[in-house]
C-alpha positions as CSV (number, residue, x, y, z in Angstrom):
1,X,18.3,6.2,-5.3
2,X,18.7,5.6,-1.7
3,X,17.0,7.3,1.1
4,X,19.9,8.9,2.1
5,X,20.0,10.5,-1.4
6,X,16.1,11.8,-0.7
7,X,17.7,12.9,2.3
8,X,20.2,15.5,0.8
9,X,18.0,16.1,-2.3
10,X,14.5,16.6,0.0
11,X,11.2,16.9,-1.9
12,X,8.1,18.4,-1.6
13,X,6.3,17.3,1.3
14,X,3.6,15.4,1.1
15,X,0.1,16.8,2.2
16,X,-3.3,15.8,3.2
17,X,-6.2,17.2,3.4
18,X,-9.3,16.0,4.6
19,X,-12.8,16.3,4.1
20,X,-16.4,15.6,5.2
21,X,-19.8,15.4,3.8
22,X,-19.2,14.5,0.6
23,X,-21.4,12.2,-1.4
24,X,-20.6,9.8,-3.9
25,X,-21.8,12.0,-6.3
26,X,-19.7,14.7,-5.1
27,X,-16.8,12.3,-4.9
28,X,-17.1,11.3,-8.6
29,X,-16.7,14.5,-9.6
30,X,-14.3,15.6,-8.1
31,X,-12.1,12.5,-8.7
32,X,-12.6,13.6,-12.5
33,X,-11.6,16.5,-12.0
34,X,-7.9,15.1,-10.7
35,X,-8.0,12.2,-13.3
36,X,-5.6,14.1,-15.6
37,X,-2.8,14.6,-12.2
38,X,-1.4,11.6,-11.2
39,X,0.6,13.0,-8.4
40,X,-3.0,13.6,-6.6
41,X,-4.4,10.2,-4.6
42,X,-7.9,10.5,-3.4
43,X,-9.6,8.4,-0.8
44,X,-13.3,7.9,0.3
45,X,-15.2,6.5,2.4
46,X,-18.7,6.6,3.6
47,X,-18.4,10.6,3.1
48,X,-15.2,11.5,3.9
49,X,-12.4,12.4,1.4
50,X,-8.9,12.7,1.5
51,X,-7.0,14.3,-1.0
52,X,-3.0,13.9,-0.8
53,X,-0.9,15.8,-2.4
54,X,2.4,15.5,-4.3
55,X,3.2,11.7,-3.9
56,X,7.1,12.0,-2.5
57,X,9.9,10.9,-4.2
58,X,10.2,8.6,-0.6
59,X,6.5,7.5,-1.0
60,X,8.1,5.9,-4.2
61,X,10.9,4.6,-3.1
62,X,10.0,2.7,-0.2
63,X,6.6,1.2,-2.5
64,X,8.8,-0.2,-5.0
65,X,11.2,-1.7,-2.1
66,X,8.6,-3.5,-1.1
67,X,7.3,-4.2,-4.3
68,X,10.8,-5.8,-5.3
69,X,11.2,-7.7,-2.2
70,X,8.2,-8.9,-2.4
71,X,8.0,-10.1,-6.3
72,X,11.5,-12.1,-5.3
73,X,10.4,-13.6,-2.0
74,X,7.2,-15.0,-3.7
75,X,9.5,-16.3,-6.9
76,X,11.8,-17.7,-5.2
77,X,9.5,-19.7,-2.9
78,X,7.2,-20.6,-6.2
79,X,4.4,-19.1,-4.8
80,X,2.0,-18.0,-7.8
81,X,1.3,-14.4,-7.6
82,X,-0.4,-11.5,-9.5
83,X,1.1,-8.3,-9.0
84,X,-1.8,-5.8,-9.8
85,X,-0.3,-2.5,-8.7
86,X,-2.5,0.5,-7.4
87,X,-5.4,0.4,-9.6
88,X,-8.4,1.8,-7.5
89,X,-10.9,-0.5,-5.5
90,X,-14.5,0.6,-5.7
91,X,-17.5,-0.4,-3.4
92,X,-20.1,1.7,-5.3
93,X,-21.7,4.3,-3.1
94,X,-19.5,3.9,-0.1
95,X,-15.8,3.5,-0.8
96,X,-12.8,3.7,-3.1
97,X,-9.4,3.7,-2.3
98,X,-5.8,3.5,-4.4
99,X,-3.2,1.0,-3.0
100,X,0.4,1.7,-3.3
101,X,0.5,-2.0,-4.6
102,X,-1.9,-5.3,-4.5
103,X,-1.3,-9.2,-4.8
104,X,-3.5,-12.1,-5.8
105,X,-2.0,-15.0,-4.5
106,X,-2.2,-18.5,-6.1
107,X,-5.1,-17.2,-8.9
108,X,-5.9,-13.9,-10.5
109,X,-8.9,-12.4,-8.9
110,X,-10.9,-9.4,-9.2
111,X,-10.3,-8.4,-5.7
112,X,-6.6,-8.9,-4.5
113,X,-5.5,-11.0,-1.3
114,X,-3.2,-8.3,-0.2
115,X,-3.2,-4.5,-0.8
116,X,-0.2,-2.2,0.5
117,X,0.0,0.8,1.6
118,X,3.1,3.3,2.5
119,X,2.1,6.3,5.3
120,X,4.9,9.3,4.8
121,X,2.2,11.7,6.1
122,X,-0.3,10.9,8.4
123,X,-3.6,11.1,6.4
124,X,-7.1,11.6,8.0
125,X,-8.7,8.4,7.1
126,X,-8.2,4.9,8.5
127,X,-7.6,3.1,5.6
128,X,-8.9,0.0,6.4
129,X,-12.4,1.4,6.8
130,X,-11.7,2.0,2.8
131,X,-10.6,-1.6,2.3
132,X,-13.6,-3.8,4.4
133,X,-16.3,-2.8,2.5
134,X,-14.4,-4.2,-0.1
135,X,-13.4,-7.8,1.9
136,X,-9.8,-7.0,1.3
137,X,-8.5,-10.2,2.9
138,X,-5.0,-8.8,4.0
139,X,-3.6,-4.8,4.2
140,X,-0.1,-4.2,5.0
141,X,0.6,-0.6,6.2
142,X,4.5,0.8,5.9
143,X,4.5,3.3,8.2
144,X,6.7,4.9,11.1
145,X,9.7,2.7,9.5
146,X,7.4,-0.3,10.4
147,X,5.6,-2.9,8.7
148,X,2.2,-3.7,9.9
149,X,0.0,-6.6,8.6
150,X,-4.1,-6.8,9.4
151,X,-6.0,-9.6,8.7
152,X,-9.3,-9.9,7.9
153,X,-11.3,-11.7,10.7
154,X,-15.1,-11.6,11.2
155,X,-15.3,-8.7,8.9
156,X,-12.7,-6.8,11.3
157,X,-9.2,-6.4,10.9
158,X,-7.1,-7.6,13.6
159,X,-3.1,-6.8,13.7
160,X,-0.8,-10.3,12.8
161,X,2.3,-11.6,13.1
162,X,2.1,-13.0,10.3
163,X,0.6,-13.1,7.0
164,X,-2.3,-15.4,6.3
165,X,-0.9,-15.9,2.5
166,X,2.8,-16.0,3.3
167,X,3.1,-17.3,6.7
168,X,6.9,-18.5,6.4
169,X,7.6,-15.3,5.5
170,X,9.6,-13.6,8.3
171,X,7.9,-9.7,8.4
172,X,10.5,-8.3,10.9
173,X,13.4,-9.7,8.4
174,X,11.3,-8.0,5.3
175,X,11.4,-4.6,6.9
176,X,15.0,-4.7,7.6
177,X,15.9,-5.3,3.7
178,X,12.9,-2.7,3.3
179,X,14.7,0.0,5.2
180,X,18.3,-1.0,3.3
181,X,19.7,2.0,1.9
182,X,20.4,0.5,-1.7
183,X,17.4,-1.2,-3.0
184,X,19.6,-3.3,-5.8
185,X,22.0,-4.5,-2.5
186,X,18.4,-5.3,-0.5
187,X,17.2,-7.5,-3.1
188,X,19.8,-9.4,-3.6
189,X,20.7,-9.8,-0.1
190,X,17.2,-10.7,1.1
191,X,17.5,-13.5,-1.6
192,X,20.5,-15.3,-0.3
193,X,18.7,-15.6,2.8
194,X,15.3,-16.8,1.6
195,X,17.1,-19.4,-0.3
């Protein structure tokens, strides 16, 4: 599917809705409550949910772009990886958050080197208050039709050029095979020119 197919064939919006005062307490439940609709993502942090609702058919696409691009820039350079998808990150009592996708890079580890994130609807949260309680070393944000990379410094995240994992890997040429209208053509152009 391209995105010029989600164009003609548009989707639900996605929503968000935020909220404050909620203790982890509250949280839990209420995560429970959702556990059965995977189309619902919840956020928190330090008393504030967000609750978005459905995950877009363009939410999908443009995750698994960068998934795939990703996955074949790291094989092709050898780089060991460990692709560990969106499972939630949990700093008990504060913070728990659902990437779009996660890599450990070089060893498996229980808390990945770089989360990801796709933006289609401006949420109420700044998601990298959700990942530094955790020491997530690297989050990469897709939003605006731009890729943005923070780094981990100090226990602040500061915006890079480049990653800290993959610094030979060109970001600005990544988000033009991300935006590619075919993602089979992206893949397999982005690999001619990383080899």
């Amino acid at each position: 599917m391209s995105l010029q197919t989600l164009e003609q064939n548009p989707q639900p919006v996605e929503s968000v809705v935020g909220l404050s005062g909620i203790s982890w307490e509250r949280f839990n439940k209420i995560q429970s409550d959702f556990d059965d609709i995977p189309s619902i993502k919840l956020t928190y942090t330090g008393g504030l949910l967000e609750i978005m609702a459905p995950i877009s058919n363009e939410h999908e696409y443009i995750k698994s772009n960068v998934g795939e691009l990703l996955g074949t820039y790291l094989r092709e350079k050898r780089i060991r990886f460990y692709k560990r998808g969106g499972f939630t990150l949990t700093k008990e009592g504060y913070s728990s958050g659902e990437p779009d996708e996660s890599y450990c890079i070089g060893s498996n580890k229980e808390v990945p080197d770089i989360v990801i994130e796709v933006v289609i609807t401006s949420g109420t949260l700044n998601k990298l208050e959700v990942y530094k309680p955790l020491n997530i070393p690297e989050v990469w944000f897709w939003k605006n039709q731009q890729l943005q990379v923070f780094h981990l410094t100090n226990g602040e995240y500061q915006q890079v050029t480049r990653s800290q994992f993959l610094p030979d890997l060109d970001l600005e040429m990544l988000q033009r095979y991300i935006e590619y209208p075919d993602q089979y053509d992206a893949v397999m152009e982005f690999k001619k020119v990383i080899r």
